[in-house]
N, C-alpha and C positions, 0 to 999 in steps of 0.2 A: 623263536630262536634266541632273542635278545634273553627272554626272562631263563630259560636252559641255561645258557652262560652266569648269569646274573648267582643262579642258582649253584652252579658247580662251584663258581669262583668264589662263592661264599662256604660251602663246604672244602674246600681246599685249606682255605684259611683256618676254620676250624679244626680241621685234622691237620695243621702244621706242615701242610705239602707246602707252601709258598713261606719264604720268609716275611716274614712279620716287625722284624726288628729293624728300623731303618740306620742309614750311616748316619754318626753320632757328629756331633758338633767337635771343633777344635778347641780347648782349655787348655789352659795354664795352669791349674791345678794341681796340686800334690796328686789329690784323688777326686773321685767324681762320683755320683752314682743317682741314677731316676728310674725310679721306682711308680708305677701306677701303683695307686693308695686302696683301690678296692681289689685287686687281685694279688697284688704282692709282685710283682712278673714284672724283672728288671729289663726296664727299654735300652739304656746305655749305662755302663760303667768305664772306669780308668782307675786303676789300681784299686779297687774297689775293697781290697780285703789288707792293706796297708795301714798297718798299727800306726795312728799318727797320736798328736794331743788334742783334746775336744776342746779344751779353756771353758769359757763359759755355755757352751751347749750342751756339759754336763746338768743343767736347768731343767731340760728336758723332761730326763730320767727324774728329777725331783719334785717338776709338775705333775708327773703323772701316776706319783706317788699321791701327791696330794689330794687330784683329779678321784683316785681307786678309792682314798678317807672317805670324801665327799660321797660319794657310791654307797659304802659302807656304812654311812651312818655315823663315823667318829666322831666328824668332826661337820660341822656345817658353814657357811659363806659369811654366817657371825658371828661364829666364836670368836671370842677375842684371845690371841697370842703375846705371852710376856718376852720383851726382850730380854736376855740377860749378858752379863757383862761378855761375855764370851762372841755372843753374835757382834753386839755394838761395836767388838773390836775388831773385827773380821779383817777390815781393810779393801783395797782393790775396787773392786766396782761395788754401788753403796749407796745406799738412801740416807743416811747417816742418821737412822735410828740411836736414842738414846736408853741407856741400861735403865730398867722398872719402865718402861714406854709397854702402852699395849697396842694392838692392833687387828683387826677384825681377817679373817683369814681371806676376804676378799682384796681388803688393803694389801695383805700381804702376797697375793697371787697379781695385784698389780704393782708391784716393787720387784717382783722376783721377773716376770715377764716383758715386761716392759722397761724396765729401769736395771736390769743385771743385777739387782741389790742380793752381794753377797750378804750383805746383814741379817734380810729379811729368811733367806735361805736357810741359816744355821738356825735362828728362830726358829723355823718351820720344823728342822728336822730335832729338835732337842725338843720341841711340843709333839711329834707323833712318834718318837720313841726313847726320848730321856736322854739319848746326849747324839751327838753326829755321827761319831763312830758304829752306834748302833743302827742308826738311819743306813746308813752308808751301807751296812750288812743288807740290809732292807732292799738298795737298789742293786746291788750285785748280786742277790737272787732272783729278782725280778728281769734283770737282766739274761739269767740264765733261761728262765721261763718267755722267752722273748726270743730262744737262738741268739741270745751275741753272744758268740764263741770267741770273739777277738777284745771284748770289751772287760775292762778293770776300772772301776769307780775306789779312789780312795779318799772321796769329799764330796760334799753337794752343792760346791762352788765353782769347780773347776778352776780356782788356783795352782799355780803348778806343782805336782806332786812325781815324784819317782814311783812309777808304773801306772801312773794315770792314764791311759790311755783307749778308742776306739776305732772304727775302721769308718768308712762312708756306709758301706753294707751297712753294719748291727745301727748308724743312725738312721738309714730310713725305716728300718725295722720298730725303730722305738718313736721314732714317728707319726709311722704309720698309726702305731698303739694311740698314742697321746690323740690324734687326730678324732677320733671316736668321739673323742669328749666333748659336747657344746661347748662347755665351759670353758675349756683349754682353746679351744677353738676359737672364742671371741676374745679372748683374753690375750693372746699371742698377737690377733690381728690390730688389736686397739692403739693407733698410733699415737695417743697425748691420754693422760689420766693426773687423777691428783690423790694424795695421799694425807691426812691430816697431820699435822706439824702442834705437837704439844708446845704449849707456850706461845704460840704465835698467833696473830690474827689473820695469818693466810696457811695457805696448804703446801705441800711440797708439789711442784711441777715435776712429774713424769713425761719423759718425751722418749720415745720408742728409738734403739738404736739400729734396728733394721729398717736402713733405707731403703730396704727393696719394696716397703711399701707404700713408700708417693712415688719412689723412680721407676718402677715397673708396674704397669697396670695386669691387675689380675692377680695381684702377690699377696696371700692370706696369711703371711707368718714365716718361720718360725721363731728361732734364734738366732742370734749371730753371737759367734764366740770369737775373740782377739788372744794371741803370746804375746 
């Protein structure tokens, strides 16, 4: 009788007779949203589909541009990337790369991921398509091909832009994508790295600004963006 039950209850489940979704936590958040990663199949949302600003989690969408290169064959984990005056002057959050500086596109995936280095970002995107604006094309149809209906990228820094904006939905969506990647995957979770510092006898210290991973246990990533 036990294993009957056992059996039914589990077929109930599966065909959606019993709710499956548990009550969600209380947040303070604008918006909210948890997504299981291998199914897609939202566990909890809050305003879930609220056009807000991403700031630097626009990063994301510019890892996983990088992450699809790598894939492709473009570009590999040693290419080396020229700065140009245009990146080095980026501003905001920053490795503070200097103009003719090179850098191997793994230095540069950990400047971008761990360090917020808008520098290294404009870098990236003016070495896979010739200037930012054309990158930028790059991640808003990528975007499309991902279902974000609510998502506008006009930069791959996530600086403040008029009409820059995403919902909680379309980032676990692009999340979800990124997540796929070893690569992106160890590269996001890597709390301290270094970067090589031309002209100097030491390295640049990288120190990861998601503290969700020494303060919470279990926490693989990803970004964290500030206004």
């Amino acid at each position: 009788m036990k294993k009957l039950c056992a059996t039914l209850l589990c077929l109930a489940l599966c065909m959606g007779v019993l709710p499956v979704r548990a009550a969600g936590p209380e947040v303070n958040a604008r918006a909210a949203l948890l997504m299981e990663k291998s199914t897609g199949q939202v566990l909890y949302e809050a305003n879930a589909h609220a056009p807000l600003e991403l700031a630097s989690v626009t990063k994301v969408m510019t890892l996983l541009l990088i992450m699809e290169a790598l894939d492709a064959g473009t570009i590999t984990k040693e290419t080396m990337v020229p700065v140009s005056a245009t990146a080095a002057g980026m501003g905001g959050s920053q490795v503070y790369m200097e103009e003719g500086e090179e850098f191997s596109v793994h230095d540069m995936l950990k400047a971008i991921a761990v360090a917020s280095g808008n520098d290294a970002c404009v870098a990236m995107a003016e070495y896979l398509a010739g200037s930012e604006s054309a990158f930028v094309e790059k991640m808003n149809a990528r975007a499309a091909e991902l279902g974000m209906e609510d998502t506008v990228f006009c930069n791959c820094t996530g600086l403040p832009a008029e009409g820059h904006h995403t919902t909680a939905y379309d980032l676990a969506l692009i999340a979800r994508e990124a997540m796929k990647h070893e690569t992106f995957r160890e590269i996001v979770s890597t709390r301290r790295a270094s970067i090589p510092w031309e002209g100097r006898s030491y390295d640049r210290i990288l120190n990861n600004k998601n503290r969700l991973l020494t303060d919470y246990e279990g926490a693989t990533g990803i970004k964290t963006g500030y206004t």
